[in-house]
PyMOL Python script that loads the backbone (N, CA, C, O; Angstrom):
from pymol import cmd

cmd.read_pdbstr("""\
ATOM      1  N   UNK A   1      98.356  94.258  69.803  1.00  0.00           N
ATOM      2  CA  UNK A   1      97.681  95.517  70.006  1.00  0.00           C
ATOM      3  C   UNK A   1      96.176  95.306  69.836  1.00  0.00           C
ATOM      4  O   UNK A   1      95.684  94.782  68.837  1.00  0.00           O
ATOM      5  N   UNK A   2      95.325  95.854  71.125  1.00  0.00           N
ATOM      6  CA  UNK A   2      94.210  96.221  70.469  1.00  0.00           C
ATOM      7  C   UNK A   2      93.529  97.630  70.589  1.00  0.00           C
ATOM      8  O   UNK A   2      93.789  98.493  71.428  1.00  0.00           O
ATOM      9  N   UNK A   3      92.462  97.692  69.421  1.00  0.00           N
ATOM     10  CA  UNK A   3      91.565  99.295  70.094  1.00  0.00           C
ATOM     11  C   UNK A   3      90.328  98.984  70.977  1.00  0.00           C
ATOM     12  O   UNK A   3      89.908  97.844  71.173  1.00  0.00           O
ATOM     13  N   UNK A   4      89.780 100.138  71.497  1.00  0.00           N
ATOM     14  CA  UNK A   4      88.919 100.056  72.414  1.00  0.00           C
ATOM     15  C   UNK A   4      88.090 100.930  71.514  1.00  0.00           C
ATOM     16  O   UNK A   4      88.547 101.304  70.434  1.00  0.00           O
ATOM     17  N   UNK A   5      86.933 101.255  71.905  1.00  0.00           N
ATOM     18  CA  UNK A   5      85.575 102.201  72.195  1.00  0.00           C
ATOM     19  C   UNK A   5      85.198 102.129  73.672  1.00  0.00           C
ATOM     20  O   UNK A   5      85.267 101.109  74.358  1.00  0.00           O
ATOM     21  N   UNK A   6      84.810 103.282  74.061  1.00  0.00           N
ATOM     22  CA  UNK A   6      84.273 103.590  75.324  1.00  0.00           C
ATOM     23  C   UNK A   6      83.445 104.700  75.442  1.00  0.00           C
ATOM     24  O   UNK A   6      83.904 105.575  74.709  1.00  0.00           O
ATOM     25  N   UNK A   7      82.386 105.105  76.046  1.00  0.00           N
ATOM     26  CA  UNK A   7      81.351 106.476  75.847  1.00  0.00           C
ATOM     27  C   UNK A   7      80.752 105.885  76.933  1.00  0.00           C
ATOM     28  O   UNK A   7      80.482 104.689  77.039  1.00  0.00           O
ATOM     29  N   UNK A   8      80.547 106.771  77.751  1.00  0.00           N
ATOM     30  CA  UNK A   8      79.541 107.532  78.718  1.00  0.00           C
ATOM     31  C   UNK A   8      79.066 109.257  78.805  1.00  0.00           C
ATOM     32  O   UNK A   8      79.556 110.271  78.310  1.00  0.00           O
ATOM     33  N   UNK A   9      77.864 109.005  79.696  1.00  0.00           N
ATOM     34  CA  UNK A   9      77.499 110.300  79.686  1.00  0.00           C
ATOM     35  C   UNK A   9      78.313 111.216  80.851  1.00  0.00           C
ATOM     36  O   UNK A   9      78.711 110.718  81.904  1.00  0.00           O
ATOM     37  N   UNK A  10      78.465 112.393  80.552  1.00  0.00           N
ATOM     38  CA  UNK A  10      79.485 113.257  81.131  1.00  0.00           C
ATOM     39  C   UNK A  10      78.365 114.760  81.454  1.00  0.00           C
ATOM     40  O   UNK A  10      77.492 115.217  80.716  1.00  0.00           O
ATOM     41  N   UNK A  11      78.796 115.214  82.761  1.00  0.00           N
ATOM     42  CA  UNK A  11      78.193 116.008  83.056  1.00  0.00           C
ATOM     43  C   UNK A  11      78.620 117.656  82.139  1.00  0.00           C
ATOM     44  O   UNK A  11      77.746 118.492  81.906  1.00  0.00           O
ATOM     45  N   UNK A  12      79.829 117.810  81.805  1.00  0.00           N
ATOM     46  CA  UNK A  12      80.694 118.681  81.132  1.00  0.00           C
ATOM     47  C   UNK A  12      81.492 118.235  80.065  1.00  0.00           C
ATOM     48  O   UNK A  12      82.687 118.081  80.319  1.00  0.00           O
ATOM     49  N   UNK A  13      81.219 118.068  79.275  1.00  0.00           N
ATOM     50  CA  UNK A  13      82.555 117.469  78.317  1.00  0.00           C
ATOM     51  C   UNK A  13      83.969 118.093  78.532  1.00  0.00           C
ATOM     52  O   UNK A  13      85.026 117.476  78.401  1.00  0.00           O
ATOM     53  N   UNK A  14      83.795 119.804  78.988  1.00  0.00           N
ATOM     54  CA  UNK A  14      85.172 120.084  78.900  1.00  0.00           C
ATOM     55  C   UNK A  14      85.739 120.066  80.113  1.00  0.00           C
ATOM     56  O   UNK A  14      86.923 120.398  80.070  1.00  0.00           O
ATOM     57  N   UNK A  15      85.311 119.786  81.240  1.00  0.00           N
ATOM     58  CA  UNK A  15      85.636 119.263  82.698  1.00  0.00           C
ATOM     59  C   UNK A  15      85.979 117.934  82.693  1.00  0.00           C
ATOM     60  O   UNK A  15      86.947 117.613  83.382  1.00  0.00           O
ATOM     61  N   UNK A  16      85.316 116.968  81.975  1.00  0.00           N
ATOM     62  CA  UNK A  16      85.941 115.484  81.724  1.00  0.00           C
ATOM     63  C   UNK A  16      87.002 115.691  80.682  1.00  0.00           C
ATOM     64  O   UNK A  16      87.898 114.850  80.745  1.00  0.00           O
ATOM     65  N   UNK A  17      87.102 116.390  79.953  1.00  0.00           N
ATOM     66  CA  UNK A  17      88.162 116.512  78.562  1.00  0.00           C
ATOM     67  C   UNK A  17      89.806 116.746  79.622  1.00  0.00           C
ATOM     68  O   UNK A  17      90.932 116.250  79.602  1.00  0.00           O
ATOM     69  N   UNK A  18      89.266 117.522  80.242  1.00  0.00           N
ATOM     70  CA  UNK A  18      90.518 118.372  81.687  1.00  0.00           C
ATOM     71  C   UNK A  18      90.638 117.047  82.207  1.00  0.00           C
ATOM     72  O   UNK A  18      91.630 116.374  81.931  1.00  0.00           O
ATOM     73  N   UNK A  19      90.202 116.839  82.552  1.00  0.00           N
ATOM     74  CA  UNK A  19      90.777 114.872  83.949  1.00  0.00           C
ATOM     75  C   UNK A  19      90.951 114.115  83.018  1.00  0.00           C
ATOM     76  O   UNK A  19      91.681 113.226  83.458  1.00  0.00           O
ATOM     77  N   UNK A  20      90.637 113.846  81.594  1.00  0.00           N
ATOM     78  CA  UNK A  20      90.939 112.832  80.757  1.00  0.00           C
ATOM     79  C   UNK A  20      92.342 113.141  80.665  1.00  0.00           C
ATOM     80  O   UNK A  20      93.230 112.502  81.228  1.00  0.00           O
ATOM     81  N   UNK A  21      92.564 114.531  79.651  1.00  0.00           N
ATOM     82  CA  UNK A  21      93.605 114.458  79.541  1.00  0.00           C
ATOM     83  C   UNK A  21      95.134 114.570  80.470  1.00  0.00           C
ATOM     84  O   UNK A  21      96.233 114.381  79.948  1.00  0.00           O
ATOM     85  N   UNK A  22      94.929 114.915  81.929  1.00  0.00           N
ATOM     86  CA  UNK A  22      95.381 115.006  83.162  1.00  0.00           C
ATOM     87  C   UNK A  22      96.114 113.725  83.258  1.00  0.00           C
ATOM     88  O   UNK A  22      97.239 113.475  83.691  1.00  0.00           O
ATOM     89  N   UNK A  23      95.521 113.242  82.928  1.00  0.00           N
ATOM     90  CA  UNK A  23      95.298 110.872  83.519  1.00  0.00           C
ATOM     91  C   UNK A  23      96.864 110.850  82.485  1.00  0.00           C
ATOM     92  O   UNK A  23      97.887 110.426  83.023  1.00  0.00           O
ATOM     93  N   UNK A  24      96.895 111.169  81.517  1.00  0.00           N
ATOM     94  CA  UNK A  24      97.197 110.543  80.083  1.00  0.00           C
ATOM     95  C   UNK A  24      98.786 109.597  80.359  1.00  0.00           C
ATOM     96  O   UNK A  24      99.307 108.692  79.708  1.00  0.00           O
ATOM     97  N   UNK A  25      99.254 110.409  81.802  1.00  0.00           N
ATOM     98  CA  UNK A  25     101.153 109.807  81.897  1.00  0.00           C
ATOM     99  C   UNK A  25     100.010 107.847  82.953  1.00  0.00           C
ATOM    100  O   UNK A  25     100.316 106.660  82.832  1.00  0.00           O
ATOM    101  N   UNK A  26      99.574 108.082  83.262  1.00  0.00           N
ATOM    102  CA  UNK A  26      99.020 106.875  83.995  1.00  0.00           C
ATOM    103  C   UNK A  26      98.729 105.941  82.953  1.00  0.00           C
ATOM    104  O   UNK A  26      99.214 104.814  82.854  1.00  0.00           O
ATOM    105  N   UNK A  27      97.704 106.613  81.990  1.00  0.00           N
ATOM    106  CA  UNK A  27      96.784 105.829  81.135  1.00  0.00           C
ATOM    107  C   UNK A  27      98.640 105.083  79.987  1.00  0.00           C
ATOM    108  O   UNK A  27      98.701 103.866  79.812  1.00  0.00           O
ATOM    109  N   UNK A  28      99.250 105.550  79.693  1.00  0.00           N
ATOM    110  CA  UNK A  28     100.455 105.879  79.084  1.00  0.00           C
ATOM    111  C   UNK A  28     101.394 104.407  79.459  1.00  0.00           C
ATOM    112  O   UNK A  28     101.679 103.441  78.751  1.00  0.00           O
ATOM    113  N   UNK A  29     101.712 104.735  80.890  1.00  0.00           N
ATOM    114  CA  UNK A  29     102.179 103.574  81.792  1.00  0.00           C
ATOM    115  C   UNK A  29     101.564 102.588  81.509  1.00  0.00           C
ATOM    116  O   UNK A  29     102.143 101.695  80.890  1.00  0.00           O
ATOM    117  N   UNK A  30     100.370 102.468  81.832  1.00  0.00           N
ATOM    118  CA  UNK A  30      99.403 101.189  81.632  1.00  0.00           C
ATOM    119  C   UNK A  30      99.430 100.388  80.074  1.00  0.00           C
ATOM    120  O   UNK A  30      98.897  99.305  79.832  1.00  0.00           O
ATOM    121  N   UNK A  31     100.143 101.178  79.188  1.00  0.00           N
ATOM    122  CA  UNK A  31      99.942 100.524  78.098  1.00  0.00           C
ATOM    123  C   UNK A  31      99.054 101.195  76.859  1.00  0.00           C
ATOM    124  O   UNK A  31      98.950 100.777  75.706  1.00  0.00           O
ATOM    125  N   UNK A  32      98.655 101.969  77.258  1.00  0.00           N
ATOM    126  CA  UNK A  32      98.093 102.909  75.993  1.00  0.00           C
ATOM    127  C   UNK A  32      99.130 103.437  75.107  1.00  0.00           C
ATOM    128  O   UNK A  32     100.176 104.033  75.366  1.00  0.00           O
ATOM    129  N   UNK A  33      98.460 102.989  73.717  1.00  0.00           N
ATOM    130  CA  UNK A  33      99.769 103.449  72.821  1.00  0.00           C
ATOM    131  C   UNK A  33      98.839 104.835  71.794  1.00  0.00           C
ATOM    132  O   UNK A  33      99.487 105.557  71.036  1.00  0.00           O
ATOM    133  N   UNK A  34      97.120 105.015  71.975  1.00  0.00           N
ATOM    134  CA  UNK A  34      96.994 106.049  71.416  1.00  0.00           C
ATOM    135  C   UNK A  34      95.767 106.174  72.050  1.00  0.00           C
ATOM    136  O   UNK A  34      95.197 105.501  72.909  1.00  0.00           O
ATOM    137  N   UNK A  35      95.333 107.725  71.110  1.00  0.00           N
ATOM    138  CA  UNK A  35      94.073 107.651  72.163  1.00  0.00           C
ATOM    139  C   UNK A  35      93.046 108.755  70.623  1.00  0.00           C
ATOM    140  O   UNK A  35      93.678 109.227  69.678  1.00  0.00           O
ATOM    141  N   UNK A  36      91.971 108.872  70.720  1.00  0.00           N
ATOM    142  CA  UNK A  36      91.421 109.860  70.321  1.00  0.00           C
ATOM    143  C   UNK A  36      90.060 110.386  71.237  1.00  0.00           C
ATOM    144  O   UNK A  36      89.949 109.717  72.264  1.00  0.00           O
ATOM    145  N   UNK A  37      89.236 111.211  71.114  1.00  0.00           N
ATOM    146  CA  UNK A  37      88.192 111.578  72.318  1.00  0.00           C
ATOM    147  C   UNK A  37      87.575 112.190  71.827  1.00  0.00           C
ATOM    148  O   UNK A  37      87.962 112.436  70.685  1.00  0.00           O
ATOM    149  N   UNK A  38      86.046 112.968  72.315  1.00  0.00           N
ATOM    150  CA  UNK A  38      85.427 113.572  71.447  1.00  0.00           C
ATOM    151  C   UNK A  38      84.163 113.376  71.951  1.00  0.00           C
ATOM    152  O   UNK A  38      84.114 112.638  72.935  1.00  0.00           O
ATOM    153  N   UNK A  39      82.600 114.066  71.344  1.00  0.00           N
ATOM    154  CA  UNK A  39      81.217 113.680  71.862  1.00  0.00           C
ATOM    155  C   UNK A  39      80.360 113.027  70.534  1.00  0.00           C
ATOM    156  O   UNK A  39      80.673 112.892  69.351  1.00  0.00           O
ATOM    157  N   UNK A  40      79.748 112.858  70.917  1.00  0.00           N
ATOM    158  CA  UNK A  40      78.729 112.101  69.474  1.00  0.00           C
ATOM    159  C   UNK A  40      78.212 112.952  69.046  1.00  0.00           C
ATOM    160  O   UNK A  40      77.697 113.744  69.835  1.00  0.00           O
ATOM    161  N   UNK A  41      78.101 113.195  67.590  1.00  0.00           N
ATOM    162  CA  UNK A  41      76.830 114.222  66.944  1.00  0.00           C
ATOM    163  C   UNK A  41      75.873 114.310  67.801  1.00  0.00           C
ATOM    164  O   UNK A  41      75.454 113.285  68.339  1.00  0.00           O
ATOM    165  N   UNK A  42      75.250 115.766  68.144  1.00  0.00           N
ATOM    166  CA  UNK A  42      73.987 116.140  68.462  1.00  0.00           C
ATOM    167  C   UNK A  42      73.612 115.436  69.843  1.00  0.00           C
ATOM    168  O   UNK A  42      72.479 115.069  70.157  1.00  0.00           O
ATOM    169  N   UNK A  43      74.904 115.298  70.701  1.00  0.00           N
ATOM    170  CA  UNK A  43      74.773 114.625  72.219  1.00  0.00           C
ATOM    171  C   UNK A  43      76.510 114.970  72.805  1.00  0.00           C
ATOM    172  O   UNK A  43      77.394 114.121  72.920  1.00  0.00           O
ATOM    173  N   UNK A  44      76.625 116.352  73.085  1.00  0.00           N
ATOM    174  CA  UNK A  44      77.537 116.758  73.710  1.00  0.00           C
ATOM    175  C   UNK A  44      77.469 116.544  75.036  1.00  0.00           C
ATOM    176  O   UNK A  44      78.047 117.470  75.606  1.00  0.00           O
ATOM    177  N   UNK A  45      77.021 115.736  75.816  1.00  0.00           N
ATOM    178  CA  UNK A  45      77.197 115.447  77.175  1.00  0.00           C
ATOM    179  C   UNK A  45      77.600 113.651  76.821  1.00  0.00           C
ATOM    180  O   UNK A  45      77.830 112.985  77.830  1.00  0.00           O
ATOM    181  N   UNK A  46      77.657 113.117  75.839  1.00  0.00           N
ATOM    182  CA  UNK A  46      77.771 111.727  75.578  1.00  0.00           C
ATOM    183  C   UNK A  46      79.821 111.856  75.188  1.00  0.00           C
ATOM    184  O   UNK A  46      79.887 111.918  73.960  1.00  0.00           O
ATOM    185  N   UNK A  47      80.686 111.885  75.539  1.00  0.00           N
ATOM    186  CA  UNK A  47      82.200 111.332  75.439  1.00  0.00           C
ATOM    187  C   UNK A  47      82.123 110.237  74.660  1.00  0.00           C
ATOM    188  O   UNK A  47      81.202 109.426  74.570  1.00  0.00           O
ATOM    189  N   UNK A  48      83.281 110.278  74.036  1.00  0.00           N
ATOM    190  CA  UNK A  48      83.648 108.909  73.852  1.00  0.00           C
ATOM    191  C   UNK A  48      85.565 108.528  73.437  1.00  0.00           C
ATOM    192  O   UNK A  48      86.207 109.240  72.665  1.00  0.00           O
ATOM    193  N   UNK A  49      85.984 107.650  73.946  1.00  0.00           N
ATOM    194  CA  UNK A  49      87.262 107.840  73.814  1.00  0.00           C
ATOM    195  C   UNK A  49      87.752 106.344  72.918  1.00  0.00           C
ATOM    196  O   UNK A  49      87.313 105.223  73.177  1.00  0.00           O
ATOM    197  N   UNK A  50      88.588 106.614  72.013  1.00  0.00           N
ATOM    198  CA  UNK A  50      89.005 105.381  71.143  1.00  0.00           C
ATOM    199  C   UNK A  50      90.694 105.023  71.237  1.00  0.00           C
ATOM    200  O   UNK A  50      91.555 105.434  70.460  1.00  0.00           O
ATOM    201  N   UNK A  51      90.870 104.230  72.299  1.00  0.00           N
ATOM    202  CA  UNK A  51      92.120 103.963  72.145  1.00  0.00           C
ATOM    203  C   UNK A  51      92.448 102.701  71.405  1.00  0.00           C
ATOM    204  O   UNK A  51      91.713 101.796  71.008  1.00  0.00           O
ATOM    205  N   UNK A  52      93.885 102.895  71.313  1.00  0.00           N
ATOM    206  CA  UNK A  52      94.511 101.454  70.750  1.00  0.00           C
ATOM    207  C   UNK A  52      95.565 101.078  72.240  1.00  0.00           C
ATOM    208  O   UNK A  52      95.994 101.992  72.945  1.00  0.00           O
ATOM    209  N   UNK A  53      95.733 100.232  72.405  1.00  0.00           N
ATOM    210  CA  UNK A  53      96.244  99.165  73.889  1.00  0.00           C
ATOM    211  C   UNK A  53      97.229  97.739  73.105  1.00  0.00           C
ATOM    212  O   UNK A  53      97.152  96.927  72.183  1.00  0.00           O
ATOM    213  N   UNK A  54      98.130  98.161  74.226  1.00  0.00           N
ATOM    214  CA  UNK A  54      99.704  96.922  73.981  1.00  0.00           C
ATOM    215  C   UNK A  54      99.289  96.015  74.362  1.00  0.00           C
ATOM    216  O   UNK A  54     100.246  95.342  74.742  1.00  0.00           O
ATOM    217  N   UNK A  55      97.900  95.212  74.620  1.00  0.00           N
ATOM    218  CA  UNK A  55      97.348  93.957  74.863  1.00  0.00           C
ATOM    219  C   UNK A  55      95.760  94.484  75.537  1.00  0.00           C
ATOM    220  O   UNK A  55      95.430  95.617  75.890  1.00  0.00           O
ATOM    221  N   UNK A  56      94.915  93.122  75.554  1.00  0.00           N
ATOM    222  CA  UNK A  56      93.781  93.474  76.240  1.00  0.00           C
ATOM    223  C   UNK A  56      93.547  93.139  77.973  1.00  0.00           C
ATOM    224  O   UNK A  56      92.717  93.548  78.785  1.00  0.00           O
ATOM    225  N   UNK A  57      94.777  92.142  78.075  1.00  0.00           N
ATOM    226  CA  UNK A  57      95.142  92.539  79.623  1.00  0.00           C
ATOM    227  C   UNK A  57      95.459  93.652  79.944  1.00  0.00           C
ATOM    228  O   UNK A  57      94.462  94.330  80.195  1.00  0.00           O
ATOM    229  N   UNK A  58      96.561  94.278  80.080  1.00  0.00           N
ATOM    230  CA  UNK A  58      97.092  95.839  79.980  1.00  0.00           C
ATOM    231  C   UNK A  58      95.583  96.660  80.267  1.00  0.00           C
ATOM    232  O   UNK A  58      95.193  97.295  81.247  1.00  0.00           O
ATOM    233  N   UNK A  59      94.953  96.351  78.985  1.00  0.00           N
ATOM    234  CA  UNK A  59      93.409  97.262  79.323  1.00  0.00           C
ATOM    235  C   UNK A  59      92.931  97.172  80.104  1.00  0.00           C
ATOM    236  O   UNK A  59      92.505  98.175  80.677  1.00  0.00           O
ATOM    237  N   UNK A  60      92.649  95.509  80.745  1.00  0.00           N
ATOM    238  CA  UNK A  60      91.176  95.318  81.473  1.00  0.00           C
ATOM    239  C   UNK A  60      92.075  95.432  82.571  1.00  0.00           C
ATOM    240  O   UNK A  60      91.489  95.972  83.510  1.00  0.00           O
ATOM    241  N   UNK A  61      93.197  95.162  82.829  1.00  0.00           N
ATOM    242  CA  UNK A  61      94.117  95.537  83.668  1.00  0.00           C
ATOM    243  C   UNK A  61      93.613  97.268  84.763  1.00  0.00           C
ATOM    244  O   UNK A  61      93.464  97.517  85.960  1.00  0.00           O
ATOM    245  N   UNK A  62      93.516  98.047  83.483  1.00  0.00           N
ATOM    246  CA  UNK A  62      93.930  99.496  83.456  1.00  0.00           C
ATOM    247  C   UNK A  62      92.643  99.713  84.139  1.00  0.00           C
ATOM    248  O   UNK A  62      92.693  99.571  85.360  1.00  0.00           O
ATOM    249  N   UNK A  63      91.449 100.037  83.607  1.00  0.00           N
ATOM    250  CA  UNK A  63      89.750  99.549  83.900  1.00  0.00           C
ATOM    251  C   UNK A  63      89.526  99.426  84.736  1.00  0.00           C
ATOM    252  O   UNK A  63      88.670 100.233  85.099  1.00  0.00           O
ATOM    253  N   UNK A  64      89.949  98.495  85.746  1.00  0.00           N
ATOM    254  CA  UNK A  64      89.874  97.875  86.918  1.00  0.00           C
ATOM    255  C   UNK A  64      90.391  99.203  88.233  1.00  0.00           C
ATOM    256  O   UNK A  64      89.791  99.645  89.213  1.00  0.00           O
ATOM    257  N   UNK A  65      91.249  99.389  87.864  1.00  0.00           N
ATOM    258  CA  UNK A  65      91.979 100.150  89.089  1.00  0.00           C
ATOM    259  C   UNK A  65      91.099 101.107  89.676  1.00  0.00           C
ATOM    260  O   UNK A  65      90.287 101.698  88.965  1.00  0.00           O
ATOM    261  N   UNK A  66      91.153 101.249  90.496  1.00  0.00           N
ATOM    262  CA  UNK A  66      90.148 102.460  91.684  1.00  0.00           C
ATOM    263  C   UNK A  66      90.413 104.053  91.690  1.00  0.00           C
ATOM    264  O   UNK A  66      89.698 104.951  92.132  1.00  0.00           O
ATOM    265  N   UNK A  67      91.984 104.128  90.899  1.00  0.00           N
ATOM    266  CA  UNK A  67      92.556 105.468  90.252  1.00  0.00           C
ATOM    267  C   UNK A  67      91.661 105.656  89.412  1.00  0.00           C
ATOM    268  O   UNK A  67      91.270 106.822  89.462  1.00  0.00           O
ATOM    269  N   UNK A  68      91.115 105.011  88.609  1.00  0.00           N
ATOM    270  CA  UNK A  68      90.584 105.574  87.284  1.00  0.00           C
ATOM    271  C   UNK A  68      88.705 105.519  88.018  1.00  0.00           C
ATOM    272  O   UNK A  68      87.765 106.140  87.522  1.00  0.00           O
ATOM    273  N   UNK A  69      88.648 104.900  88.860  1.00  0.00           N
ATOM    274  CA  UNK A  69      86.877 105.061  89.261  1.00  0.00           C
ATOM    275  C   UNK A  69      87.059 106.568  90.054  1.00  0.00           C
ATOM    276  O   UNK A  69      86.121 107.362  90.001  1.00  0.00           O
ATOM    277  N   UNK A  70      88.317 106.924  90.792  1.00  0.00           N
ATOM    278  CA  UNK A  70      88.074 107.784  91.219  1.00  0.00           C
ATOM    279  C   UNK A  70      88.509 109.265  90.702  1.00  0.00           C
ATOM    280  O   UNK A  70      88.266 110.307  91.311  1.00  0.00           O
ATOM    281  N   UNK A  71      89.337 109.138  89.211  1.00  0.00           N
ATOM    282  CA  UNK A  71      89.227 110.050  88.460  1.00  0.00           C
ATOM    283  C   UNK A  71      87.654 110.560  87.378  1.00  0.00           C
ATOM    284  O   UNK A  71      87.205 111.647  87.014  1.00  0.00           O
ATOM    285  N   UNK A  72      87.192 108.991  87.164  1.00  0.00           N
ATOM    286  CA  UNK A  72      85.949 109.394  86.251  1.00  0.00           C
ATOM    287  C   UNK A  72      84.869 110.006  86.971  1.00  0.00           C
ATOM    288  O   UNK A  72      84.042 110.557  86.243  1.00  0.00           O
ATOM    289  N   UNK A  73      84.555 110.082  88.778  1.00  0.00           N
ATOM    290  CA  UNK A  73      84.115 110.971  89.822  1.00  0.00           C
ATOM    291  C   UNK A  73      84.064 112.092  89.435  1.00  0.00           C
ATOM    292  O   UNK A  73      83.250 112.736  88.772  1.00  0.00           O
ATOM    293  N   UNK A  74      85.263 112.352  90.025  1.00  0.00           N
ATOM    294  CA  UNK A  74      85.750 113.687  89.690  1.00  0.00           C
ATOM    295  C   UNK A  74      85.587 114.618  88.665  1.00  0.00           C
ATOM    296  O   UNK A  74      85.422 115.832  88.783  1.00  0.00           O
ATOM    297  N   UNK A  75      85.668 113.723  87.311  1.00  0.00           N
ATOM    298  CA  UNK A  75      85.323 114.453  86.154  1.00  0.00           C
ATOM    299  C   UNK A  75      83.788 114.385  85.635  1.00  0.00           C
ATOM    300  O   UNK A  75      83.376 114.454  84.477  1.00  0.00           O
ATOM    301  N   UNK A  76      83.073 114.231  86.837  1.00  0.00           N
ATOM    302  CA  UNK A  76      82.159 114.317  86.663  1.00  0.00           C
ATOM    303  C   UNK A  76      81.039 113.177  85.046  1.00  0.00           C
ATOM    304  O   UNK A  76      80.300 113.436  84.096  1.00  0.00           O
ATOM    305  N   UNK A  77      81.639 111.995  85.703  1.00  0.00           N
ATOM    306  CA  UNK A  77      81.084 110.669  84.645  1.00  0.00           C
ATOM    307  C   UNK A  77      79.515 110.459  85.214  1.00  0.00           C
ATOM    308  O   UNK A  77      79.718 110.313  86.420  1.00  0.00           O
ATOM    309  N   UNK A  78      78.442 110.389  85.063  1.00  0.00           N
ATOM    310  CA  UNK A  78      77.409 110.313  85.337  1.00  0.00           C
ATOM    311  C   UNK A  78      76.790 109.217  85.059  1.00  0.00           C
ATOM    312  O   UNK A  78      75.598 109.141  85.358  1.00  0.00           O
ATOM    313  N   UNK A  79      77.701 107.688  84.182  1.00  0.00           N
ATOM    314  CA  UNK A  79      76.986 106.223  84.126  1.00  0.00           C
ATOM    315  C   UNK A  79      78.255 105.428  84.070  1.00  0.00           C
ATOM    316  O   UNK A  79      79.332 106.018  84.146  1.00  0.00           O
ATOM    317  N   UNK A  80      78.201 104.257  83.953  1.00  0.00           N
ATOM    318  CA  UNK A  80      79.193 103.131  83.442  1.00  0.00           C
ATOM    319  C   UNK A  80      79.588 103.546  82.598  1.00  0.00           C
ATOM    320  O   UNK A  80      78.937 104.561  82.350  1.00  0.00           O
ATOM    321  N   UNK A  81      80.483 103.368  81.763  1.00  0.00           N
ATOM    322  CA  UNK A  81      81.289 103.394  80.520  1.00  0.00           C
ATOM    323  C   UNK A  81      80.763 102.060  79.912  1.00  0.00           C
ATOM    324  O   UNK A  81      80.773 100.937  80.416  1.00  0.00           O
ATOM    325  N   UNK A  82      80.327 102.450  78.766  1.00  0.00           N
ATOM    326  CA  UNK A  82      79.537 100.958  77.543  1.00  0.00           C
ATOM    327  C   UNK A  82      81.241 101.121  76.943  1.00  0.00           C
ATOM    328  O   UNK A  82      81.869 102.178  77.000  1.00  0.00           O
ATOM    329  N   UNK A  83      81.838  99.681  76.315  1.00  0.00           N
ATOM    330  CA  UNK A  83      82.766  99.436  75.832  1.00  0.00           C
ATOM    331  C   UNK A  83      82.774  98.501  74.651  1.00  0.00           C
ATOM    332  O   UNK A  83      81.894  97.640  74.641  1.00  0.00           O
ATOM    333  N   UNK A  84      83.350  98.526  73.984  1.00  0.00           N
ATOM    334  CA  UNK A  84      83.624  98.165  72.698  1.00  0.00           C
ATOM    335  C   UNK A  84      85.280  97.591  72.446  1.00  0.00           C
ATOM    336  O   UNK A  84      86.250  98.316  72.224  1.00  0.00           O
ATOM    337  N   UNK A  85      85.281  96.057  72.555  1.00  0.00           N
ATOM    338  CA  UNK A  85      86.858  96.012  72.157  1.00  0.00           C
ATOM    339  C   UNK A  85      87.100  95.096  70.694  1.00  0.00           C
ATOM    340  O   UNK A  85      88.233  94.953  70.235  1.00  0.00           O
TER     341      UNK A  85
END
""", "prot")
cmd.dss("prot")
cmd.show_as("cartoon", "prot")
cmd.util.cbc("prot")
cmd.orient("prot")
């Protein structure tokens, strides 16, 4: 098992909070065994999501896919995702 960190800036937190949690049977499949989410003190357009993952293939696996570039669109993601494993 490992955990992640991940945060980018988000145009809505609660419009990305909606497609985050939407994803969750995909993210689930892929190997996510938890998740937590949330914004940084005093930077509510900044997300950040902390999972734990059934390997770090599985992850970078997950990352990769064009489902998830074209869900973080949608939910209105406004940079890269900085990561932390």
């Amino acid at each position: 098992m490992i955990k992640t960190l991940m945060y980018h800036k988000v145009q809505d937190f609660n419009k990305w909070k909606e497609a985050f949690e939407g994803f969750a049977d995909i993210r689930k499949a892929a190997g996510e065994l938890s998740y937590s989410i949330g914004t940084l003190h005093n930077e509510p357009n900044t997300a950040y999501v902390i999972n734990s993952w059934e390997s770090i293939e599985k992850f970078e696996a997950f990352v990769g896919t064009d489902d998830l570039k074209a869900v973080m669109g949608d939910a209105g993601v406004l940079e890269a995702p900085h990561t932390i494993i």
